[in-house]
matplotlib code that plots the C-alpha trace (Angstrom):
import matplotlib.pyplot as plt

x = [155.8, 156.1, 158.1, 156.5, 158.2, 157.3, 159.0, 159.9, 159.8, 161.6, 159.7, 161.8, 165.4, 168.4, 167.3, 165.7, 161.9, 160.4, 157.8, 159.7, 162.2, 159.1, 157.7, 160.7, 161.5, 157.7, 158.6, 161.4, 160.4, 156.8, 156.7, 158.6, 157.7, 154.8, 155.7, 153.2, 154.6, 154.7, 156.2, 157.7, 156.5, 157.1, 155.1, 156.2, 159.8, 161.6, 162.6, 158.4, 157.5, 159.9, 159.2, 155.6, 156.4, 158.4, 155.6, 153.2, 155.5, 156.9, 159.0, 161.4, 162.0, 163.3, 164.4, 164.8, 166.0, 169.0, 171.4, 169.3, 166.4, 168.6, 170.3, 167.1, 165.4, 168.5, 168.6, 164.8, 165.8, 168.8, 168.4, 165.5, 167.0, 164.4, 166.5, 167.2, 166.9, 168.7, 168.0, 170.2, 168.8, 170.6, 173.3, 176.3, 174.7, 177.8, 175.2, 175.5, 179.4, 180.4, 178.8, 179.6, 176.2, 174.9, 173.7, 171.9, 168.1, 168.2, 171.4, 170.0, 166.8, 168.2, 170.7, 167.4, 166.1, 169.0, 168.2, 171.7, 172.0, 174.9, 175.0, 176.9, 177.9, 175.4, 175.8, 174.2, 174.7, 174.1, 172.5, 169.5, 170.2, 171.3, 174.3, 175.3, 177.8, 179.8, 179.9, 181.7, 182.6, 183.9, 184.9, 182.4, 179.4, 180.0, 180.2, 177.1, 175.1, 176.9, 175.3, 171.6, 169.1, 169.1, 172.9, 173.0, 169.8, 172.0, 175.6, 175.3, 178.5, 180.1, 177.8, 179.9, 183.5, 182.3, 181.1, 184.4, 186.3, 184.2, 184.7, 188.5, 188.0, 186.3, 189.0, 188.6, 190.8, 189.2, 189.9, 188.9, 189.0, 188.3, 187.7, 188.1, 187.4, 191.5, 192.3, 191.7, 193.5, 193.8, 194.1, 193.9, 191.9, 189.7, 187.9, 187.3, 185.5, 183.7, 183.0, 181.4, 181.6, 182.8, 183.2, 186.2, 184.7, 184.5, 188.0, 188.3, 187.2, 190.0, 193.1, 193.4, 191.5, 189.9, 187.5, 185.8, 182.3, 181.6, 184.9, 182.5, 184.9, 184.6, 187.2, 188.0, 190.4, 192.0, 192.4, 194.8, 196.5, 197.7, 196.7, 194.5, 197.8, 197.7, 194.3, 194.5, 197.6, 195.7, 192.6, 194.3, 196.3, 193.4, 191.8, 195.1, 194.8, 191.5, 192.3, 195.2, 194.3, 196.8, 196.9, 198.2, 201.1, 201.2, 201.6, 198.9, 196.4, 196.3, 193.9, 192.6, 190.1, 187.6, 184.3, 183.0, 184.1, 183.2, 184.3, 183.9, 185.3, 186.1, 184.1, 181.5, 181.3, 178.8, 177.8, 176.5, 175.6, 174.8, 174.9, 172.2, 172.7, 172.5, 173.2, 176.5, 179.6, 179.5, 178.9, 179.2, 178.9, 179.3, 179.4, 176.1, 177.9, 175.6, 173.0, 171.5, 171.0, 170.9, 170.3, 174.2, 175.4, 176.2, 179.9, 181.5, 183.7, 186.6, 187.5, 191.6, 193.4, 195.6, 199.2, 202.0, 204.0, 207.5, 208.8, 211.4, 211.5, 207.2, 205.4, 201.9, 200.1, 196.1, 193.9]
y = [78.6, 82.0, 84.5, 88.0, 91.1, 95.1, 97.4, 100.7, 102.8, 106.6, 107.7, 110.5, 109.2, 109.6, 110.4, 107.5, 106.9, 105.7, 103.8, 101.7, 100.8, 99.9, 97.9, 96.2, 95.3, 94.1, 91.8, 90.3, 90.2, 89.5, 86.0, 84.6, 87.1, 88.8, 92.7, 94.6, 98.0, 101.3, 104.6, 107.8, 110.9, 114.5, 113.7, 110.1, 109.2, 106.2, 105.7, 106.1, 103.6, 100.8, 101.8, 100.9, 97.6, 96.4, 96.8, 94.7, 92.4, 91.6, 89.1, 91.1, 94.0, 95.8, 99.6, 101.3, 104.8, 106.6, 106.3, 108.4, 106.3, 102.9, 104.5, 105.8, 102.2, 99.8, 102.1, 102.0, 98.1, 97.7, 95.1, 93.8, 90.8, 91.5, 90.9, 93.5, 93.9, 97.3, 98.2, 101.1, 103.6, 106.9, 109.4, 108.2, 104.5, 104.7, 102.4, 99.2, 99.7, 100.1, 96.7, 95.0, 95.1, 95.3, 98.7, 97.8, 96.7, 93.2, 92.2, 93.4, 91.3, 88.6, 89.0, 89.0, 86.6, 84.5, 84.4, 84.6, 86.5, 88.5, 90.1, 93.4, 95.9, 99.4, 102.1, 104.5, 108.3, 110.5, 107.5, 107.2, 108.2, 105.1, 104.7, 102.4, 104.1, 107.3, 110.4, 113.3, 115.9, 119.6, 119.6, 116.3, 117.7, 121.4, 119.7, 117.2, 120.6, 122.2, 119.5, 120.0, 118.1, 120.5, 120.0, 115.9, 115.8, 117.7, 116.8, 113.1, 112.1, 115.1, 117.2, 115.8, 116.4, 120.2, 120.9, 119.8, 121.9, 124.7, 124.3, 123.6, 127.5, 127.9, 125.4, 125.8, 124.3, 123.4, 122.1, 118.4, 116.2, 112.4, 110.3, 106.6, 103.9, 103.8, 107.2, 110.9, 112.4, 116.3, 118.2, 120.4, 119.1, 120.2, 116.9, 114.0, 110.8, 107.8, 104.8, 101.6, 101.0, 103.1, 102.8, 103.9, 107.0, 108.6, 109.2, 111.0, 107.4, 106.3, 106.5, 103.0, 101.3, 98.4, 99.3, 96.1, 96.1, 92.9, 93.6, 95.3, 98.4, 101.8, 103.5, 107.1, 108.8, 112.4, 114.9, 117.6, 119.4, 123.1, 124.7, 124.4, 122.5, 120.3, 119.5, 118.9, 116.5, 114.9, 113.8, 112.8, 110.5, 109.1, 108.7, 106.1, 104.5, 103.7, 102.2, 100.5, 99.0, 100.3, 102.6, 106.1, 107.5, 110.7, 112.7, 115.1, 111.9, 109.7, 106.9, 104.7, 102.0, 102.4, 100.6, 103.7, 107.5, 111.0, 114.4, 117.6, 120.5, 124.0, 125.7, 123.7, 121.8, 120.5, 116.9, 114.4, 110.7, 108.6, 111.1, 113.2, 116.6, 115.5, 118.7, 120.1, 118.5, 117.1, 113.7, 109.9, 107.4, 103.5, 100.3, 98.0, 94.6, 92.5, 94.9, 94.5, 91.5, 91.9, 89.7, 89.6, 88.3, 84.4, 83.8, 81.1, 79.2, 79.3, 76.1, 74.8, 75.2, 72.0, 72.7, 69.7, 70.6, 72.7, 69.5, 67.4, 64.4, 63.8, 61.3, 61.4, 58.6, 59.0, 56.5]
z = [136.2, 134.3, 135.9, 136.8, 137.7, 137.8, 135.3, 135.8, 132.8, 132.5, 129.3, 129.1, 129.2, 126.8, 123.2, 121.6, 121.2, 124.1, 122.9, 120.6, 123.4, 125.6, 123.1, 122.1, 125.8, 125.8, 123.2, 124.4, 128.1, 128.0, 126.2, 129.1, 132.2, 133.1, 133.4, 135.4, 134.2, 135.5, 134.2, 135.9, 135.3, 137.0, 140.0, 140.6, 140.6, 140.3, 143.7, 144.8, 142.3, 143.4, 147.4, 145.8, 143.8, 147.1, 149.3, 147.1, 147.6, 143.8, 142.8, 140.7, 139.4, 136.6, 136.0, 132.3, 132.3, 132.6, 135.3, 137.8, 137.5, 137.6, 140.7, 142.2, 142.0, 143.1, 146.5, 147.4, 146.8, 149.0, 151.6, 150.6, 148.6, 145.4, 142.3, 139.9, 136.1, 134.5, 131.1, 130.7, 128.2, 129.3, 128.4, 130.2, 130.8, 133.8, 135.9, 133.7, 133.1, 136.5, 137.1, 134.3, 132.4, 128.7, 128.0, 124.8, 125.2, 123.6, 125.7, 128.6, 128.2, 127.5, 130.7, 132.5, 130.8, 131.9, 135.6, 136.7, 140.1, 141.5, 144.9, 145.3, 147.4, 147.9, 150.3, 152.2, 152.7, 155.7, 157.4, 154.6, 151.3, 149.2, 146.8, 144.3, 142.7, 143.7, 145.8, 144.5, 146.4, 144.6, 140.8, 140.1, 142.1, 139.4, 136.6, 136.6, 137.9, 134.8, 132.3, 132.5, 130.5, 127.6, 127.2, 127.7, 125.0, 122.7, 123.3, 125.1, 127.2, 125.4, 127.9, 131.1, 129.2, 128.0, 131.8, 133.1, 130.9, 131.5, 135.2, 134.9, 134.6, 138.1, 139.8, 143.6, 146.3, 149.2, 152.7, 153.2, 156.3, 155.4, 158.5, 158.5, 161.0, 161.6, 160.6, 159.6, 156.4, 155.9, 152.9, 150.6, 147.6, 144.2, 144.6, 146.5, 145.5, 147.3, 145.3, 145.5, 141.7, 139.0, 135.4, 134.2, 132.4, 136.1, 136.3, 139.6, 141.2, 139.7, 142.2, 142.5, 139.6, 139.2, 141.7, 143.2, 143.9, 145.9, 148.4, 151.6, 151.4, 149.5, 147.3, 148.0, 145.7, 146.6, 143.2, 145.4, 141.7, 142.9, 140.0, 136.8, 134.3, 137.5, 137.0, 133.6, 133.7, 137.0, 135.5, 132.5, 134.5, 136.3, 132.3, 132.1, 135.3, 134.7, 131.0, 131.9, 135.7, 137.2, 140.5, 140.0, 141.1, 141.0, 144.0, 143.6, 143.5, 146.9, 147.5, 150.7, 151.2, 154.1, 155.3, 156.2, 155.6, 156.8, 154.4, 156.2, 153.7, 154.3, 152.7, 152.6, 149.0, 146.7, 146.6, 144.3, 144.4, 141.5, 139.5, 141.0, 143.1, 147.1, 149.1, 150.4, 153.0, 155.5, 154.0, 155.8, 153.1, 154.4, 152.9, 152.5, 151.9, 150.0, 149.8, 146.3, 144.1, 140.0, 136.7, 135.6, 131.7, 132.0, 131.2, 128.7, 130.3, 127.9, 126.8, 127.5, 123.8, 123.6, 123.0, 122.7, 119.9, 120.9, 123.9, 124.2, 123.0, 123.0, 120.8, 119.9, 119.0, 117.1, 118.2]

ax = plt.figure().add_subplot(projection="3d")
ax.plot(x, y, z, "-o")
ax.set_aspect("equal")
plt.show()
């Protein structure tokens, strides 16, 4: 029986032409699974269109766009076990690397095409507002404000790097008060960080690296430099941790797990989640374990190289 599914379409993501990506996904998809598709426009947004699709009661469902859209569609998903297909066509494409996915169209079909199914971890902010990826809280929430639309069409990922240098400028200290189920952390901080997955590009998430997405617990990674040479030699740090896998250890950069965590700041800070603009501190942000299912790449098992030559005293014999 042929498969069906609804995809959502952001015409207006990244910088390619839209209707070549739609009809390129159309061919791949469409000879296998029927796509009832629907776009976004300025009036109706992602996270509308797949509250929509879910209450028809859909099968699957797929999401194209940018990481806002991807974000916007996994959370009006979460918890309702629907499977979900990314197609990452954005600027940063941070959505498909933090979980491991393809972010070029034929690799992504063909990962849906696949069937395979993995179930991950989401959360949920202030009690409603969903997550996938990260919340950041100070220098994060500045700079994605910093890199409007204009600036990503133009400059791409460079957009996010010019922003932060621009607001390594405008470095603020701030108060922060992170409350855990065991424990509450004070201090005195230009950013702090809650991720469920992260690729490695969003360096503040990157206290501990290796950030696990399937574990039921959030990351939350404290940037606490006391000046703007701090900051600098900080995030490039957290750039090395996050290539090499291992935790920092600096002691300007601290790190905790928790399944749940509340940041009250003083003043009161900007916040952003998923890469979108949320509001200001205070924030609560818990863990949804196995709250969304997506299409994942099928893995090669890798075949066992035989190796007998270099021992004692062995004897092979061809039959």
């Amino acid at each position: 029986m042929k498969r069906s599914a609804c995809l959502i379409f952001n015409p207006v993501a990244g910088n390619r032409d839209p209707d070549q990506d739609l009809a390129l996904i159309q061919d791949i998809l469409e000879p296998f699974i029927d796509l009832d598709i629907v776009l976004t426009t300025p009036e109706i947004d992602a996270d509308q269109l797949a509250r929509e699709a879910v209450a028809r009661g859909v099968d699957e469902i797929i999401a194209s766009g940018g990481d806002g859209t991807l974000s916007a569609v996994a959370g009006a998903i979460v918890g309702t076990n629907i499977p979900l297909g990314i197609i990452s066509r954005g600027t940063a494409n941070a959505f498909a690397n933090a979980l491991e996915l393809p972010n070029t169209i034929e690799a992504a079909c063909e990962t849906i095409l696949g069937g395979l199914r993995r179930v991950v971890d989401a959360a949920t902010c202030n009690g409603e507002m969903p997550m996938v990826l990260l919340a950041g809280v100070g220098f994060e929430a500045e700079t994605v404000e910093l890199a409007d639309r204009d600036m990503k069409n133009r400059w791409g990922m460079l957009a996010y790097i010019l922003s932060g240098i621009k607001q390594l400028n405008n470095l603020e200290r701030f108060e922060a008060e992170i409350e855990t189920e065991d424990k509450i952390v004070s201090v005195t901080a230009v950013a702090v960080t809650v991720a469920n997955a992260a690729p490695a590009t969003s360096i503040l998430a990157q206290g501990p690296a290796g950030i696990v997405f399937d574990d039921g617990f959030l990351d939350v990674t404290l940037v606490a430099p006391e000046n703007k040479a701090g900051a600098i030699a900080a995030s490039y740090h957290l750039l090395q941790t996050a290539l090499s896998g291992n935790p920092s250890d600096r002691d300007d950069i601290g790190y905790l797990r928790a399944k749940k965590v509340k940041i009250t700041t003083d003043p009161p800070q900007k916040v952003v989640v998923d890469g979108e603009l949320f509001g200001i501190t205070p924030i609560t942000i818990e863990c949804v374990p196995g709250g969304l299912t997506i299409f994942v790449p099928r893995v090669e098992e890798q075949q066992a190289v035989e190796k007998l030559t270099g021992l004692a005293d062995i004897e092979v014999t061809l039959k």
